[in-house]
C-alpha positions in Angstrom: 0.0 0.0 0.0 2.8 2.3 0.6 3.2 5.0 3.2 2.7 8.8 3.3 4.7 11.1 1.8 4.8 14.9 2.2 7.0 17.0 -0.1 7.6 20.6 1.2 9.0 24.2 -0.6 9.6 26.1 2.0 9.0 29.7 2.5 11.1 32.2 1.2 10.3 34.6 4.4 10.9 38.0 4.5 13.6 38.2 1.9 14.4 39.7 -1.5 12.6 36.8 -3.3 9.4 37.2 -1.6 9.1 41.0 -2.1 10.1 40.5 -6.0 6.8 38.4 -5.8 9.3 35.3 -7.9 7.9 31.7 -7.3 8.0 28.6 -9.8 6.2 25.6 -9.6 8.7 23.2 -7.9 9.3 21.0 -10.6 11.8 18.7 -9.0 9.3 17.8 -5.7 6.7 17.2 -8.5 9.4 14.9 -10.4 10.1 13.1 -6.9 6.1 12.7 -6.2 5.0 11.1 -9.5 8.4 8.8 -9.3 6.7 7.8 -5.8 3.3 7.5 -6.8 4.5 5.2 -9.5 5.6 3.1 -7.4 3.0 2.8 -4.6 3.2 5.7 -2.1 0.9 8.4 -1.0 2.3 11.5 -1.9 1.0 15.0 -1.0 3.6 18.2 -2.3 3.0 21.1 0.1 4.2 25.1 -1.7 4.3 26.7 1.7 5.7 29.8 -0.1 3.3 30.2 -3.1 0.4 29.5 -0.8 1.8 31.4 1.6 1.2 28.7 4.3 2.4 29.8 8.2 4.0 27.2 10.5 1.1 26.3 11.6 -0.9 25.4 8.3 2.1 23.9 7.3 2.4 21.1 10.3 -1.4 20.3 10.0 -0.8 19.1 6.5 2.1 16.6 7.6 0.6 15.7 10.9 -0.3 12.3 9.6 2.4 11.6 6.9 5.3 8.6 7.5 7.7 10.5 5.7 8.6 14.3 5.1 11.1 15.2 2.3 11.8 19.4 2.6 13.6 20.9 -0.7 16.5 23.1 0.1 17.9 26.6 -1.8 19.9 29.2 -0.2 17.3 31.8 0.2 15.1 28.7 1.8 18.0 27.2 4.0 17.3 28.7 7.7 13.6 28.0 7.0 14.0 24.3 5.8 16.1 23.7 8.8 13.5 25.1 11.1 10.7 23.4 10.0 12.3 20.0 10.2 13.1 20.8 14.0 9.7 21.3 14.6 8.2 18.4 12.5 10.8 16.2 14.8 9.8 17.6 17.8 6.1 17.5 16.8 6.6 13.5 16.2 9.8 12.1 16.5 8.3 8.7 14.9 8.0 11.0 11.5 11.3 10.5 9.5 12.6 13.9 7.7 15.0 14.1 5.0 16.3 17.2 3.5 17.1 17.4 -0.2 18.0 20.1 -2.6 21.6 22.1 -3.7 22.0 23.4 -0.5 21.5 20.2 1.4 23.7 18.2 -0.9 26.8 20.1 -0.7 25.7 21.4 2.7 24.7 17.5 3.7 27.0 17.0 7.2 26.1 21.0 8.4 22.5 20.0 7.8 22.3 17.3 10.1 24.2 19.0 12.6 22.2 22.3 13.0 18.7 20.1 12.8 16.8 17.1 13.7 16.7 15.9 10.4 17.0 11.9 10.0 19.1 12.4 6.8 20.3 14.2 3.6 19.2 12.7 0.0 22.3 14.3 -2.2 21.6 15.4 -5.7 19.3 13.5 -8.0 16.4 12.5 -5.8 13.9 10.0 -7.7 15.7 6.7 -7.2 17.1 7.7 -3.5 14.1 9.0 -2.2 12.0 6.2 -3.4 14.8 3.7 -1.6 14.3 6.1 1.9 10.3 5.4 1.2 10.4 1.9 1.0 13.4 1.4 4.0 10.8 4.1 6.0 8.5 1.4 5.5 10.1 -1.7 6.4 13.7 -0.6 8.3 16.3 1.0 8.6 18.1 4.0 6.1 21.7 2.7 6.5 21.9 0.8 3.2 20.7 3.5 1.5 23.1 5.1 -1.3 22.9 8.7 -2.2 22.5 10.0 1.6 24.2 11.5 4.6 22.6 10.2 8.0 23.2 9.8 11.3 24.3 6.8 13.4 24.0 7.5 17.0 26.3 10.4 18.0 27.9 10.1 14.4 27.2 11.2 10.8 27.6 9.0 8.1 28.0 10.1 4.4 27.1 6.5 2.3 28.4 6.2 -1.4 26.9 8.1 -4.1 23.8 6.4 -6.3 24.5 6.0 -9.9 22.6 8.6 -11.8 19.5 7.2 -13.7 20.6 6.6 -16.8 17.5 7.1 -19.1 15.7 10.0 -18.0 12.7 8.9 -20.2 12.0 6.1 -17.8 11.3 8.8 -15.4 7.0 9.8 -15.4 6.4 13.7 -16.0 6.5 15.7 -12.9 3.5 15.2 -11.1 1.7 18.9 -11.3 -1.6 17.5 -10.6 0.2 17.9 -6.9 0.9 21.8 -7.1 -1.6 24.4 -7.3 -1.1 25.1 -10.5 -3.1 28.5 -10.7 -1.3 30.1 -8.6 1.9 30.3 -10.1 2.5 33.2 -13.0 2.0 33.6 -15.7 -1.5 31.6 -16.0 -1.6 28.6 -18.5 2.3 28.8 -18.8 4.7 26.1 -17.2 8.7 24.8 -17.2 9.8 21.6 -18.8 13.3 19.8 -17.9 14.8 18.2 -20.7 17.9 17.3 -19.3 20.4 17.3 -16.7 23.2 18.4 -15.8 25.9 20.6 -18.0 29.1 19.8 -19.4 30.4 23.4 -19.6 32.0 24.1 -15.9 31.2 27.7 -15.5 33.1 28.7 -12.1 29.6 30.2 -10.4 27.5 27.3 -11.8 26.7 24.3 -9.6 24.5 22.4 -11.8 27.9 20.8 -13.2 28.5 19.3 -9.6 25.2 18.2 -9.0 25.0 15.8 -11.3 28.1 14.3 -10.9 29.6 16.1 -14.3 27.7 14.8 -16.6 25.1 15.8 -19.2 22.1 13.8 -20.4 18.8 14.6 -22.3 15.9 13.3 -22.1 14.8 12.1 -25.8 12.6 14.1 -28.5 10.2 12.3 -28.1 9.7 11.7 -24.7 9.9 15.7 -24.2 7.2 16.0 -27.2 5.0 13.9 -25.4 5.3 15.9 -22.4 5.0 19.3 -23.9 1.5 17.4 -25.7 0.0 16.5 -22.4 0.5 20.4 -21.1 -1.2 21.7 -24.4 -3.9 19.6 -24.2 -4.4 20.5 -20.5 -4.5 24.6 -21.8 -1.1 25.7 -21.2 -0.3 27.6 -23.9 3.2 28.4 -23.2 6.1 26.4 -22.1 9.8 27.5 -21.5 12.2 24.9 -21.7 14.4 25.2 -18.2 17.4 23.4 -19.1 21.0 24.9 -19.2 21.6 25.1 -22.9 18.0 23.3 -25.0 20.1 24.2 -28.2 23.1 22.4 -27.4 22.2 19.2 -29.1 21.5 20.5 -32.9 20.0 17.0 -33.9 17.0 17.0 -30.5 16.1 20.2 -31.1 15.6 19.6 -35.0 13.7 16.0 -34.0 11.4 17.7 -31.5 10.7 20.4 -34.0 10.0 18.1 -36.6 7.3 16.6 -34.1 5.7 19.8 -33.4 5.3 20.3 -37.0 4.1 17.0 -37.7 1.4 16.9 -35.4 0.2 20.4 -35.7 1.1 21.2 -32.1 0.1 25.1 -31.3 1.8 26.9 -28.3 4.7 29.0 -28.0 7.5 28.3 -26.4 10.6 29.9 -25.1 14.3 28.1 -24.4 18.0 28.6 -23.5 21.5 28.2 -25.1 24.8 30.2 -25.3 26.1 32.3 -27.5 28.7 29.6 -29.3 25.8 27.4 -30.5 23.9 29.5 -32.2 23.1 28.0 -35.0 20.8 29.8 -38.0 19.4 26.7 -39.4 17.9 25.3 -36.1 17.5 29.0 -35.2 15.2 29.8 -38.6 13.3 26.1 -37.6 12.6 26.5 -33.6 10.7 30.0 -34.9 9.1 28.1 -37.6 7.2 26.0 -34.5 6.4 28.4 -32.3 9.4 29.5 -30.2 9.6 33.0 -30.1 11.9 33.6 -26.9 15.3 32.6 -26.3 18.0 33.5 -23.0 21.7 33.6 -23.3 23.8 34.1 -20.3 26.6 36.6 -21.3 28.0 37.8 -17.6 30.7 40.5 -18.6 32.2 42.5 -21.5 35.5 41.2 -20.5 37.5 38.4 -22.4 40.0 37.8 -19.3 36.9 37.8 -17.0 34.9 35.3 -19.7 38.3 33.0 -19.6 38.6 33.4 -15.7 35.4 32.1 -15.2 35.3 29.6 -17.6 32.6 30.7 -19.8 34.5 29.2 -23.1 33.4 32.0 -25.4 34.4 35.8 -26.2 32.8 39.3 -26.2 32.9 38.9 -30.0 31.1 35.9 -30.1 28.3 37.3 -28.0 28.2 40.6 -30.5 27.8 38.3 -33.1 25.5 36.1 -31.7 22.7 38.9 -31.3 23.0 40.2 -35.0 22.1 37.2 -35.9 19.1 37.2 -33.5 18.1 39.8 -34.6 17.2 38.6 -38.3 14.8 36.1 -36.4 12.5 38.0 -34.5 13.2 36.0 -31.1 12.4 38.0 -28.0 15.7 37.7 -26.1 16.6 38.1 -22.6 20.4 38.3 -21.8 21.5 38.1 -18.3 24.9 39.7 -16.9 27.1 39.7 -13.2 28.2 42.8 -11.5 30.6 41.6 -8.9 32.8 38.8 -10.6 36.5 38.1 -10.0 38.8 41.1 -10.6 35.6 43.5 -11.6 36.0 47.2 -10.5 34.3 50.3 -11.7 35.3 50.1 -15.1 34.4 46.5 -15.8 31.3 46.9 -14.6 30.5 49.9 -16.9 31.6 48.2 -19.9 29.5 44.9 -19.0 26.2 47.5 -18.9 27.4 49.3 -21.9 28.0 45.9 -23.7 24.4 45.2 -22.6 22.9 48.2 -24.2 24.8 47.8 -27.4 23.8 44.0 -28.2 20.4 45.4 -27.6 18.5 42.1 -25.9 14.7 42.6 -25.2 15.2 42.1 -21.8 18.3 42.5 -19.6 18.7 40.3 -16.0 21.6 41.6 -13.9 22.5 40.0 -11.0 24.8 40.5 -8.2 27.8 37.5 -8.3 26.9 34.9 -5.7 28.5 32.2 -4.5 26.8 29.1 -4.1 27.7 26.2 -2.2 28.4 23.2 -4.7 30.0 26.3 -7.3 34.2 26.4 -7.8 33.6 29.8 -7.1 32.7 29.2 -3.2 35.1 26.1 -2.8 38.0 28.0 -4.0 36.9 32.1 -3.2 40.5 33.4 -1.8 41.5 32.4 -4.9 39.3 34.4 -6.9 39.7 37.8 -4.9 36.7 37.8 -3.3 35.1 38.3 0.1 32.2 36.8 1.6 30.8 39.2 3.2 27.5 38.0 5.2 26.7 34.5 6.1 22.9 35.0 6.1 21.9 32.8 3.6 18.5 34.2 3.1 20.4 37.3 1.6 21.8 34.8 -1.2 19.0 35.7 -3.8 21.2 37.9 -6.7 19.8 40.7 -5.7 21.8 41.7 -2.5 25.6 42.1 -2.3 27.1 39.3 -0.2 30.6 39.4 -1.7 33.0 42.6 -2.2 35.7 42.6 -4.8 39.5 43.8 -4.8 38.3 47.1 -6.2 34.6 46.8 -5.1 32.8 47.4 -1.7 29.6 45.7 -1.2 27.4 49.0 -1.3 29.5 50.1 -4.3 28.2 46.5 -5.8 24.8 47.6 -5.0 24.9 51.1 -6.5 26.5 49.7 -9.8 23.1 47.1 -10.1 20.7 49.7 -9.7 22.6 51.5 -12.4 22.6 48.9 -14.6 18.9 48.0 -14.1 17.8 51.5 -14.4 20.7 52.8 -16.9 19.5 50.1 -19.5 15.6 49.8 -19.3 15.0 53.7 -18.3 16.6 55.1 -22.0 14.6 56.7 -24.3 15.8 54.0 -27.5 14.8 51.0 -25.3 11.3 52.2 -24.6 10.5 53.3 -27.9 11.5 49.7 -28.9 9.3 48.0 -26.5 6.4 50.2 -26.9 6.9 49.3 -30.6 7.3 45.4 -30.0 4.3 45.5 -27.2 6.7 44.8 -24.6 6.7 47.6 -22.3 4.7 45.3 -19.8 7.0 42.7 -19.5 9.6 45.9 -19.2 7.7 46.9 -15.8 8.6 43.7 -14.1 12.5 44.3 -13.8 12.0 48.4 -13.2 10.0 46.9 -10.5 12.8 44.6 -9.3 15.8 47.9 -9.2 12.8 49.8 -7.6 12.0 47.0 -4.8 15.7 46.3 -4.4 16.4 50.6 -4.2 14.2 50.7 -0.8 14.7 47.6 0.6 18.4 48.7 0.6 17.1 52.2 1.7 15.9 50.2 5.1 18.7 48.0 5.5 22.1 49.6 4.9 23.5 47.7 7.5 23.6 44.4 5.3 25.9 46.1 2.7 
């Protein structure tokens, strides 16, 4: 029959992230409860933060589950932790298991500032289901792919092979979330693959998966992206690290949209060295009109340094090319990284301006536990400054620079939000491509982000 299963998001809190009004379905707890369902369990997936759920809603919902699995991020971490003290002290009988980035690369500090049973590190469907079955019948101890305890002791077991097929795995399970409250309405994400074989220095997702790369098949991510149409969503970004990267999937799964007359637009990712004009020509043939490119600085020594693998000339060329395709493209930059000062960062908003994306994301440089970039930071010239990881959001300074302080970093990313979108050019062009809504959103963010700092200038 299976026992009870509760899957939690925690809430954000107070933070950045809540105030910028940000939340995404939960795709990977909705990937862990159809894997679980599949195979017998119970499973109930709890959004504390989109539903904006209090402590106390939130422990009435997993009062009578077996097993509580809570999904961890930086911004998430303290209140992940917290909640699995109180589930433990609420009934010790209930096992808890954390899971997420932050737990996995965080997996020994987890158990030791909380009461959870254990850690489930990295890919979570085939571990998890093991924890669910053991919950059920035993003991966790022979479970791969987790950090536990053993009386006064914590134990890190081996690591599980990753699943090799990701089509064996069933489509995340959104009949669990409550769909209608994320936004935009009748749009969703879709994973396609795993992982990244480019090793990009603030970039975990490399580590995660164990360095490797794997895609899920045409197919199988046709079928998917069927099912969502047919249940009204009429717009679907692919969330994977670079969808263009294989040439020969994204032609297939084109081919299939085509072939069966599949309407929806759609939206997708890749980097500037594999763009491609054929497969770009074809993807806006079938209905993707959106595309987002991280470029990160206008300087080549700062691309090589960390480990981007392409050039400021690349990315100029790159969006010309775009441009002849009437994408709607979002580029996203870093004020902050290794060796940046004053000068650096100016050029990096200038070189934003002149490649002329749609839309612009700048983000403070962050490091991440699980990134080469926090494992190695004295040797990038970098300080952490704060170790509040609920400030870890992109938005807020946490690091200074050689050349930069941490208010300096702030001033230069409301200049850059405000010195590209608030220009006479760009809002002719968005008035004139019916964008200027969309445009609101990030004035919004440098706008939130300009008084929150107004109210808390002793974080900088």
């Amino acid at each position: 029959m299976g026992i009870k299963v509760a899957l939690i998001h925690p809430p954000f809190g107070k933070g950045d992230v809540r105030k910028l009004n940000i939340c995404s379905p939960p795709l990977g707890l909705a990937y862990l409860g159809a894997f679980l369902r599949e195979h017998g369990h119970r499973v109930a997936i709890i959004d504390a933060e989109v539903e904006r759920l209090s402590t106390t809603q939130i422990m009435e919902r997993v009062q009578t589950a077996d097993l509580v699995g809570i999904t961890t991020t930086a911004p998430t971490y303290s209140s992940a932790l917290a909640l699995a003290n109180l589930i433990k002290q609420s009934n010790n009988g209930t096992k808890v298991v954390l899971g997420g980035p932050q737990a996995t690369f965080l997996d020994r500090e987890c158990l030791e500032k909380s009461a959870a049973d254990a850690v489930v590190r990295g890919e979570g469907e085939a571990t998890m289901l093991e924890v669910a079955d053991s919950t059920e019948s035993g003991s966790l101890h022979h479970v791969e792919g987790i950090t536990l305890r053993d009386g006064d002791a914590i134990v890190r077991n081996p690591d599980r092979k990753l699943i090799a097929d990701l089509d064996e795995i069933p489509f995340p399970a959104r009949d669990l979330l409550p769909m209608a409250k994320y936004l935009p309405p009748k749009s969703t994400g879709v994973i396609s693959s795993r992982g990244c074989p480019f090793r990009c220095i603030f970039c975990a997702s490399s580590s995660l998966y164990h360095k490797t790369f794997r895609s899920r098949s045409a197919d199988n991510v046709f079928d998917e992206v069927a099912q969502l149409v047919a249940q009204g969503y009429d717009n679907v970004t692919m969330l994977d690290d670079n969808f263009i990267l294989n040439k020969e999937r994204a032609f297939k799964f084109a081919d299939l949209v085509e072939e069966n007359n599949l309407k929806f637009s759609w939206s997708c990712t890749g980097r500037v060295d594999s763009v491609d004009e054929d497969l770009l020509g074809r993807l806006r043939e079938v209905g993707c009109n959106g595309l987002f490119f991280g470029v990160e600085s206008a300087s080549d020594d700062t691309l090589k340094l960390i480990k981007k693998g392409f050039s400021t000339d690349q990315v100029i060329n790159a969006f010309d090319v775009l441009r002849d395709y009437d994408y709607a493209t979002t580029a996203s930059f870093m004020i902050g990284l290794p060796g940046d000062d004053g000068q650096k960062v100016a050029d990096t908003i200038n070189l934003a301006k002149q490649v002329m994306p749609d839309f612009a994301m700048f983000s403070v440089t962050t490091p991440y536990p699980g990134t080469e970039l926090y494992d190695n930071i004295d040797n990038y010239d970098l300080e952490i400054t704060l170790d509040d990881w609920s400030k870890f959001t992109l938005t807020r300074p946490v690091v200074r620079t050689r050349a930069l302080s941490t208010a300096e970093l702030h001033r230069w990313f409301l200049r850059a939000y405000f010195g590209f979108y608030v220009r006479a050019s760009y809002l002719r062009r968005a008035i004139a491509k019916k964008q200027l809504g969309f445009v609101l959103g990030p004035v919004q963010h440098a706008i939130v982000d300009t008084f929150s700092g107004a109210f808390s200038r002793h974080s900088l």
